[in-house]
N, C-alpha and C positions, 0 to 999 in steps of 0.2 A: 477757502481760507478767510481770517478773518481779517478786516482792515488794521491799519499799523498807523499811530500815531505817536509824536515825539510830546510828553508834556511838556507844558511852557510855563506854568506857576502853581504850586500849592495851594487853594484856598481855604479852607478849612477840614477840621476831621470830623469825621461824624460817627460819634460816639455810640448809638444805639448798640452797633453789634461789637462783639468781645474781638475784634482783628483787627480793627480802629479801620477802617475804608477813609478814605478821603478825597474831598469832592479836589477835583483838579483841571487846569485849562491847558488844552493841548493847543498843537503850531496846525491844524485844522478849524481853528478855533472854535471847536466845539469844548464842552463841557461836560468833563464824564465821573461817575464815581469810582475811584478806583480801591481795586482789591490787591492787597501787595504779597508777593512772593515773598517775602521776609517776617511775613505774621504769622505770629504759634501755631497757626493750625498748617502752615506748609503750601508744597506747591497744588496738594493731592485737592483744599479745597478750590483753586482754581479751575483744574483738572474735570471736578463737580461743577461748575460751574458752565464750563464752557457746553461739555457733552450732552447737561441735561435741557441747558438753553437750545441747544439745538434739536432736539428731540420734540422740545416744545413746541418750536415754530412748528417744526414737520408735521406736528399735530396740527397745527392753526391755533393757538394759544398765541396768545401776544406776552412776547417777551421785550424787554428792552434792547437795540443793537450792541451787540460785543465788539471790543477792538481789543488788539495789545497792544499799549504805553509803554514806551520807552523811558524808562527813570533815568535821568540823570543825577549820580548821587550829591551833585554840586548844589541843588537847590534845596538842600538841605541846611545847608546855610544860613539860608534867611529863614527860618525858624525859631520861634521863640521856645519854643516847648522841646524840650529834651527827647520826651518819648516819639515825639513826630521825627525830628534828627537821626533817630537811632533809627525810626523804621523805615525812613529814605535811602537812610546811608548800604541798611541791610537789603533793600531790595531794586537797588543798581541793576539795572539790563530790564528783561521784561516783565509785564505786570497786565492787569485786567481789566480795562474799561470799559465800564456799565453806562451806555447813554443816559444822561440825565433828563430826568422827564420834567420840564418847570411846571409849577403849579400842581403837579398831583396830588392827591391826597390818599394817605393811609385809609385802607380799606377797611370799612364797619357794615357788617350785612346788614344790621338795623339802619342804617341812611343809606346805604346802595344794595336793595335787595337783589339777589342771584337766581335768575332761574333753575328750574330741575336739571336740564338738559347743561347747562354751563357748568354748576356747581357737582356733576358726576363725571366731567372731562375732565375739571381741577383736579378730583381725587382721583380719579381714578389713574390719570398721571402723575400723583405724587406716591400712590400705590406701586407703580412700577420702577420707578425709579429710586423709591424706600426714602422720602421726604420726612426727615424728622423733625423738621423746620416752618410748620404752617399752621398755628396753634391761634389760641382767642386770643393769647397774650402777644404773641408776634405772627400774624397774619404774612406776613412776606408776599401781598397784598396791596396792591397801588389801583386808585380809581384814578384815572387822567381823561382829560377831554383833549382829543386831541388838537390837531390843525383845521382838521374839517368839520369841528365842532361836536361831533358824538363823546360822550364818557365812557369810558370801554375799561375793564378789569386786564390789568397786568400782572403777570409772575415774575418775581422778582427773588433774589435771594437763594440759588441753589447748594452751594455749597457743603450742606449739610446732605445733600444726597448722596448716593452709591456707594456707602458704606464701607461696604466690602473691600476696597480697595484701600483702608486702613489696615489690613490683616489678611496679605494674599493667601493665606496657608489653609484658611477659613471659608475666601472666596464663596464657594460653594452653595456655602449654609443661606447664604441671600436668594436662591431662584427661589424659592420655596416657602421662603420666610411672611409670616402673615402680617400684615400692613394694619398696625393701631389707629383706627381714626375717631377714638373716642375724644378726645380733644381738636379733633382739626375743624380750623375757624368753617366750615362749608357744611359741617357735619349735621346742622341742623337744616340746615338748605333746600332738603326732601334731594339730596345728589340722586340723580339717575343713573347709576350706577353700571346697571345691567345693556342701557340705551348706548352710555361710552365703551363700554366693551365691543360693542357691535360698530359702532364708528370708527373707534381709533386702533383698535387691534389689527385690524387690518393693513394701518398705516404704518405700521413700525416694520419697515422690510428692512432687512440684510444691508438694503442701501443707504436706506435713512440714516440706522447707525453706525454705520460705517462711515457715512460722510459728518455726521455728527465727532463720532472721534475724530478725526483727521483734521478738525481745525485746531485741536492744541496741539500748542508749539512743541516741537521733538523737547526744546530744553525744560519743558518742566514732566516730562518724561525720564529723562536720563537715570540712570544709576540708582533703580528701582532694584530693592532686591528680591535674587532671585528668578530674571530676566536676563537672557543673553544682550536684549537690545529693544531700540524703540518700537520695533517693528513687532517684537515679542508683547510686550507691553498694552499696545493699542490692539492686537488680537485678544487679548481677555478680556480686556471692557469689552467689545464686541460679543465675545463669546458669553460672559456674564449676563448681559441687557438681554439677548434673545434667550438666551436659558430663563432670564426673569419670565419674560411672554409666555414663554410655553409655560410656564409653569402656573399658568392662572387659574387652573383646577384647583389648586391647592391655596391660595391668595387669595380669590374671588369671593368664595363660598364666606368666610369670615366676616370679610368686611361688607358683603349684601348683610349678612347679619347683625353687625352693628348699627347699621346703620336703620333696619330694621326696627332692633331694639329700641333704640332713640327715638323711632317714630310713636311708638306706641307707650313710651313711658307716663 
């Protein structure tokens, strides 16, 4: 499960992505970015978020820690901007907090180069999980150095993944579906492609994701249509992600070849 904090103040919004997140201080007194239940995209890309976060770690990818925040619609109040007011007020009860990583910086492969081996984990998990959010223009990419002093690459920003679950009816058409990485920031990286298959394929068992789903909260689950119940709900993601896996006959082949191509242009 993931830990649970109550925010304690508002500080700013942070404008890059189109769902307005905003950096906020919780009664842990930590400091997280949070992703709100009441932004256009819904609770589904939360939903993205937490599953594929966890999928990540299970790989060994550094992800930043997940909590859910409790909003209190009442600090909404001490806001000066309308559109922040309106988006506090809308997303009252639970919400998403992304530990804040101080001092990181946005990820440029030309000042933090990536090796083969890291840079075909990247993709080759944003492949399976159908990441249409990891581009030159918006890397979703954090270089941090941590506590112990190493700079080590973060994934950040899932929500634009597992698609599928925009259009249950469709589901399907994602095990199969070929993963574009003509654009993806790593794409030039020499990704080993072929080396992550053999590492991390092995790692996505039955339990991974299975425990991966079962840290989002049943309520941004609820009253999905087309589902008896929670419990119907979190069985398709399950059943979707490993239908993805098996299906890397048909996925794989493509993207060795783009990447291929890139090499050799």
């Amino acid at each position: 499960m993931l830990g649970h904090v109550n925010a304690t103040r508002y500080v700013t919004p942070l404008r890059e992505g189109g769902s307005l997140p905003g950096l906020m201080e919780a009664d842990d007194l930590g400091t997280y970015v949070v992703k709100f239940r009441g932004a256009g995209q819904g609770r589904s890309t939360l939903v993205a978020e937490v599953v594929s976060a966890g999928l990540a770690r299970g790989l060994g990818l550094r992800v930043p820690d997940l909590v859910t925040v409790e909003v209190d619609p009442a600090l909404a109040a001490g806001e000066p901007d309308q559109e922040v007011q309106d988006l506090l007020r809308a997303s009252a009860g639970l919400n998403l907090g992304v530990d804040f990583l101080p001092g990181a910086l946005d990820f440029d492969p030309t000042a933090f180069p990536v090796d083969a081996s890291t840079a075909g984990q990247v993709l080759w998990f944003d492949a399976l999980v159908g990441n249409v959010d990891r581009s030159r223009r918006n890397p979703n990419l954090l270089h941090w150095r941590d506590r112990a002093g190493g700079g080590s690459l973060w994934l950040i920003d899932h929500g634009a993944t597992l698609t599928f679950h925009h259009r249950w009816s469709t589901a399907g058409e994602f095990d199969a579906r070929p993963y574009d990485a003509r654009d993806h920031v790593l794409a030039d990286s020499s990704p080993d492609v072929d080396g992550a298959d053999r590492a991390l394929a092995p790692l996505v068992t039955a339990s991974l994701v299975a425990s991966a789903v079962a840290d989002v909260p049943d309520s941004w689950l609820v009253d999905e249509p087309g589902f008896a119940d929670v419990a119907e709900v979190r069985d398709a993601y399950i059943e979707r992600i490993t239908a993805r896996l098996a299906a890397r006959d048909a996925w794989l082949p493509p993207l060795r070849a783009a990447i291929e191509g890139r090499a050799v242009r």
